[in-house]
DOVOMAR-415343 format. One line per 8 residues: number of its first residue (from 1); their letters; for each residue z, x, y of N, C-alpha, C. Coordinates in nm, 3 decimals, always signed. Layout:
DOVOMAR-415343
NUM	a	Z,X,Y,Z,X,Y,Z,X,Y; ...
This chain:
DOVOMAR-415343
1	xxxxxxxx	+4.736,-0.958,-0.176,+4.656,-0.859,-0.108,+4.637,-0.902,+0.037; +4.654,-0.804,+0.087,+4.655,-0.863,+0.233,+4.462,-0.837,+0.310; +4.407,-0.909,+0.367,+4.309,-0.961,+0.410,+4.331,-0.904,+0.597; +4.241,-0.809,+0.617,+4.235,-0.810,+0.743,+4.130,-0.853,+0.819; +4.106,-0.953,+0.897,+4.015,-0.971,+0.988,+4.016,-0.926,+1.130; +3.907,-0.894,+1.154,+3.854,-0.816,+1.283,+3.881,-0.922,+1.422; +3.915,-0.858,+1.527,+3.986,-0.984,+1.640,+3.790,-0.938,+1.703; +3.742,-1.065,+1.723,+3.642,-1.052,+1.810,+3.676,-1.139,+1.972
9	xxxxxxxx	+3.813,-1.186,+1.958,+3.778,-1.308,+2.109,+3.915,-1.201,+2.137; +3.946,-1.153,+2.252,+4.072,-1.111,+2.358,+4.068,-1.207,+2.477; +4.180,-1.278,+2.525,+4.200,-1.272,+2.618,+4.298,-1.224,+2.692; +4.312,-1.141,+2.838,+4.391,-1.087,+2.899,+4.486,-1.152,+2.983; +4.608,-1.184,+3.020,+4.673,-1.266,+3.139,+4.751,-1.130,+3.172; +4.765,-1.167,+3.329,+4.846,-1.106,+3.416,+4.948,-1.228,+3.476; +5.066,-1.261,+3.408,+5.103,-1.367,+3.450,+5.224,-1.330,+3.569; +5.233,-1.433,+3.648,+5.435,-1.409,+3.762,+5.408,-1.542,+3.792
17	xxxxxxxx	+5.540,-1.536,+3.861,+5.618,-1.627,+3.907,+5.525,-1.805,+3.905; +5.447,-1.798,+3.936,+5.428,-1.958,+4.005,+5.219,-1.896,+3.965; +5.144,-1.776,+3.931,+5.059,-1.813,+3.915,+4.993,-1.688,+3.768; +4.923,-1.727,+3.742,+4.839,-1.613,+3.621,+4.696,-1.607,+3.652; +4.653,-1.532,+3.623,+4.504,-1.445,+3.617,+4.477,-1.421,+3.470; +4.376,-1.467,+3.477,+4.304,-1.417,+3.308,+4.155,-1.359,+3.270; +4.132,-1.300,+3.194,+4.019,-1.188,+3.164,+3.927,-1.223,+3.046; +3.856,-1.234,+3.040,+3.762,-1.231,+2.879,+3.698,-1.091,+2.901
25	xxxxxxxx	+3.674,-1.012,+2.849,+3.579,-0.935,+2.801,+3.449,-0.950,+2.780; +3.351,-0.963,+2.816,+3.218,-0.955,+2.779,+3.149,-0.826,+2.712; +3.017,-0.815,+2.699,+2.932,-0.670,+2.664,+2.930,-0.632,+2.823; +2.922,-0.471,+2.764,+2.890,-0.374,+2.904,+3.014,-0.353,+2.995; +3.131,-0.379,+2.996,+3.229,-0.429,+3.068,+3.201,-0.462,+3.137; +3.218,-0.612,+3.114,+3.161,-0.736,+3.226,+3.304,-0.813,+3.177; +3.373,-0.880,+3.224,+3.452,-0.992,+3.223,+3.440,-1.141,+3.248; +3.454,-1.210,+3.212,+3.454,-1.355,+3.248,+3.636,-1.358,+3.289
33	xxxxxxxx	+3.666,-1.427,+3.425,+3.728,-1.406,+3.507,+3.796,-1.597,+3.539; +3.917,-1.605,+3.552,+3.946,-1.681,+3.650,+4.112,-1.684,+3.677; +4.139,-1.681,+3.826,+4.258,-1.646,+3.907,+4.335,-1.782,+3.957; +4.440,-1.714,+3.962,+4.568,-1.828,+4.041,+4.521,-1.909,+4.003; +4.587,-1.946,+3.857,+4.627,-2.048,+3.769,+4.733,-2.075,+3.785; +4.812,-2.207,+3.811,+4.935,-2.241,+3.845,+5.038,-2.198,+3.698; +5.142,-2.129,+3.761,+5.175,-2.132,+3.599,+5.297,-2.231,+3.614; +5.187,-2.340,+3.565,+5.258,-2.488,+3.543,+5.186,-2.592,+3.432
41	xxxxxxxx	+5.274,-2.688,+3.400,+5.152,-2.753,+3.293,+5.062,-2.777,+3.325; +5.025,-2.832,+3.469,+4.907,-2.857,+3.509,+4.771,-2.717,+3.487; +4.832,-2.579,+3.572,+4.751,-2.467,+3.548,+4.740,-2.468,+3.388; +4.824,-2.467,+3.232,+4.774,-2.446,+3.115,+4.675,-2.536,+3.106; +4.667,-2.650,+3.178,+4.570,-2.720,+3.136,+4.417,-2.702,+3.186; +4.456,-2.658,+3.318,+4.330,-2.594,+3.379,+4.290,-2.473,+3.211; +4.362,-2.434,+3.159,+4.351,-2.275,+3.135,+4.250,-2.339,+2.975; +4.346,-2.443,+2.964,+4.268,-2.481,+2.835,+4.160,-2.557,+2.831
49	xxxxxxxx	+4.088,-2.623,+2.958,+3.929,-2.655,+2.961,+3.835,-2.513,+2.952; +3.923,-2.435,+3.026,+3.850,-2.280,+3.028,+3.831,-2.187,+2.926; +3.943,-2.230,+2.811,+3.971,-2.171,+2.671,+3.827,-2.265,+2.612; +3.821,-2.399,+2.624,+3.741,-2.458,+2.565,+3.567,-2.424,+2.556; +3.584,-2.359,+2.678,+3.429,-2.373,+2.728,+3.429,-2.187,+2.707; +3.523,-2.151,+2.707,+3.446,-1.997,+2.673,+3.517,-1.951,+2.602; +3.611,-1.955,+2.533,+3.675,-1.856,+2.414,+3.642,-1.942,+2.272; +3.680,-1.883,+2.123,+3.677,-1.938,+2.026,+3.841,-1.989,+1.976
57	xxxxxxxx	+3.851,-2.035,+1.895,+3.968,-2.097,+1.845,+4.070,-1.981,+1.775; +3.998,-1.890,+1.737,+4.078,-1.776,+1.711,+4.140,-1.695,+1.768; +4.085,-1.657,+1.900,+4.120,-1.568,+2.009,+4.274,-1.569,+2.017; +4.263,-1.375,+2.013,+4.393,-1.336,+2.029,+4.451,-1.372,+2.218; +4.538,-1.435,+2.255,+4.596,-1.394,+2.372,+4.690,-1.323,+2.456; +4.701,-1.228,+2.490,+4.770,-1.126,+2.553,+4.806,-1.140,+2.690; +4.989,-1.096,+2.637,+5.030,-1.094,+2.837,+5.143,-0.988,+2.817; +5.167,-0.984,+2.934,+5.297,-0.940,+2.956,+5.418,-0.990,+2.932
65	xxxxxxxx	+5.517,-0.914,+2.902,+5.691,-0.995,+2.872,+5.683,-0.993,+3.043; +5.710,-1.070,+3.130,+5.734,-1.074,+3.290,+5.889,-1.170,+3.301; +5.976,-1.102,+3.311,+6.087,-1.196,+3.315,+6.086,-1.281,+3.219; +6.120,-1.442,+3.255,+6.085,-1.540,+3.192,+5.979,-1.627,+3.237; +5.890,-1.538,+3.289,+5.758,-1.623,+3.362,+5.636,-1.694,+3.278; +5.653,-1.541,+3.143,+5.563,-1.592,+2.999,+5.582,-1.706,+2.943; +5.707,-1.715,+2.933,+5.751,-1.781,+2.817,+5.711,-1.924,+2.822; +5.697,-2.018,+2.914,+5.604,-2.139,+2.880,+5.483,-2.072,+2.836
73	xxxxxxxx	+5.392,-2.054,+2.911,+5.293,-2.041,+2.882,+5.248,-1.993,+2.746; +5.317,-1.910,+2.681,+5.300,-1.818,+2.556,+5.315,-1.930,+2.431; +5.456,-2.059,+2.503,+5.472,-2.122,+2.347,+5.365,-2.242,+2.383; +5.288,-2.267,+2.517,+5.176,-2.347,+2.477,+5.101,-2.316,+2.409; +5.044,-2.220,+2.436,+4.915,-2.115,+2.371,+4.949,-2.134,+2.211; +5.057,-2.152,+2.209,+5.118,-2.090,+2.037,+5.071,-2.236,+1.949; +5.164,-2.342,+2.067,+5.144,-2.481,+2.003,+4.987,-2.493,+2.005; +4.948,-2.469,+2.094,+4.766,-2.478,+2.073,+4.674,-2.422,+1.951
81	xxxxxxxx	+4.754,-2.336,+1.903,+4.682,-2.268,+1.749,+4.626,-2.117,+1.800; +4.632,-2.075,+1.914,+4.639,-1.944,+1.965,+4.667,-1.832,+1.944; +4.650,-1.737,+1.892,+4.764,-1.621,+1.844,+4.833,-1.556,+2.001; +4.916,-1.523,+1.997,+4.978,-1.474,+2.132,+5.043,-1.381,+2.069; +5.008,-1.255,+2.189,+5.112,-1.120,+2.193,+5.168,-1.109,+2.324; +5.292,-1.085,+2.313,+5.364,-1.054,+2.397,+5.383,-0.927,+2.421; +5.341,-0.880,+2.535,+5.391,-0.682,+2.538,+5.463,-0.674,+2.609; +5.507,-0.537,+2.564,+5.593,-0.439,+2.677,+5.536,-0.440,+2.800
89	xxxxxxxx	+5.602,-0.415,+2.895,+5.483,-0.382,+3.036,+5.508,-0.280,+3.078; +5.597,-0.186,+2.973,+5.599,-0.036,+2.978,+5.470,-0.020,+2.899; +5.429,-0.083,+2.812,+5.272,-0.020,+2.674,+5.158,-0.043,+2.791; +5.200,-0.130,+2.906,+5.027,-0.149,+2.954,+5.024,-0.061,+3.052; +5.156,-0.020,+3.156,+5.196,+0.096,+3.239,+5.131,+0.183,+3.179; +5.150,+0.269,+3.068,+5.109,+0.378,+3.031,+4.940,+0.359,+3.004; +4.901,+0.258,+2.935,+4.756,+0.243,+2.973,+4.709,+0.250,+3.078; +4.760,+0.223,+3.146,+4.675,+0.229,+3.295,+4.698,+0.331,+3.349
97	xxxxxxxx	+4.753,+0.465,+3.322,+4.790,+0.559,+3.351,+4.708,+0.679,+3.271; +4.657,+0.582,+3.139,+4.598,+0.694,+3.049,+4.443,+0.636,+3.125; +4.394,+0.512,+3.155,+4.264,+0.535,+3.243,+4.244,+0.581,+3.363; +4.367,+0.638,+3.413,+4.365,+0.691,+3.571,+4.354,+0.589,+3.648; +4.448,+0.468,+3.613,+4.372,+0.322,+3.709,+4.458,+0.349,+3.881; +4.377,+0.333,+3.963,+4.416,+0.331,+4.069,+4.418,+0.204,+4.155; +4.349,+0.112,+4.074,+4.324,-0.050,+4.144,+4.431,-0.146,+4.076; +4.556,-0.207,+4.182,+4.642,-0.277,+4.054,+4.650,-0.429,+4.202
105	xxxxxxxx	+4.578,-0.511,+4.094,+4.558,-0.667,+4.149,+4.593,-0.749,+4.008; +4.619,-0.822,+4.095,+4.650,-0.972,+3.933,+4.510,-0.945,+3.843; +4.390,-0.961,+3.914,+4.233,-0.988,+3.840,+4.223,-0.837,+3.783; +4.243,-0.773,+3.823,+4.273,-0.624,+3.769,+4.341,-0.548,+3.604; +4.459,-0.622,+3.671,+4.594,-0.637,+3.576,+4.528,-0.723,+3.437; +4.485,-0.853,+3.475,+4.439,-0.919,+3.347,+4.329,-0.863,+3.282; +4.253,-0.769,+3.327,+4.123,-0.699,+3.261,+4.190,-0.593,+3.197; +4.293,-0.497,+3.238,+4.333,-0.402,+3.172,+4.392,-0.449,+3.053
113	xxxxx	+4.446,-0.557,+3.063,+4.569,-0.605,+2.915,+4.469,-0.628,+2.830; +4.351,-0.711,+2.868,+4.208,-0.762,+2.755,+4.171,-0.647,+2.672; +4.199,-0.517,+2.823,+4.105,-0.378,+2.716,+4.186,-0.316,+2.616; +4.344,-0.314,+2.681,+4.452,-0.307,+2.566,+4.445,-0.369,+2.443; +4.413,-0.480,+2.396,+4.390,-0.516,+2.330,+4.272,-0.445,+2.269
């Protein structure tokens, strides 16, 4: 029988080339926020004192397929015990199209993928 549990932790990344942006969700839409993360081992590691101190161990993480810009980052997260989704960045295009978004920034970008979720 399959067992579904409810995702209560999202986090959002807007990742490229050399940096990522990431989103928590709060109540009220409020976000917990932090930008230009190196996307290097050094930045996952920044990312994971920040995972430590404000997400739970369950938290789903969400990004974009971006070239091959994800792809470290996604199989740290993974090795970390993380769940990671990888999207289309045609599925979040059209989200942001179905909120009428007119503001597109990295800190932006990573709040919309959180709400996707």
């Amino acid at each position: 029988m399959l067992t579904v549990v409810p995702v209560t932790c999202v986090i959002g990344i807007d990742i490229a080339k050399h940096t990522f942006d990431i989103a928590k969700p709060l109540e009220r839409d409020k976000y917990r926020t932090k930008a230009k993360l190196a996307n290097s081992p050094e930045g996952f590691k920044q990312f994971d004192q920040w995972l430590e101190k404000h997400a739970e161990p369950h938290c789903w993480v969400l990004m974009e397929a971006t070239s091959v810009y994800h792809e470290a980052l996604a199989t740290h997260l993974h090795q970390q015990g993380y769940q990671v989704c990888v999207i289309n960045p045609a599925r979040i295009a059209k989200y942001a199209q179905s909120e009428l978004r007119r503001v597109k920034t990295d800190k932006t970008d990573a709040k919309l993928i959180a709400r996707y979720a």
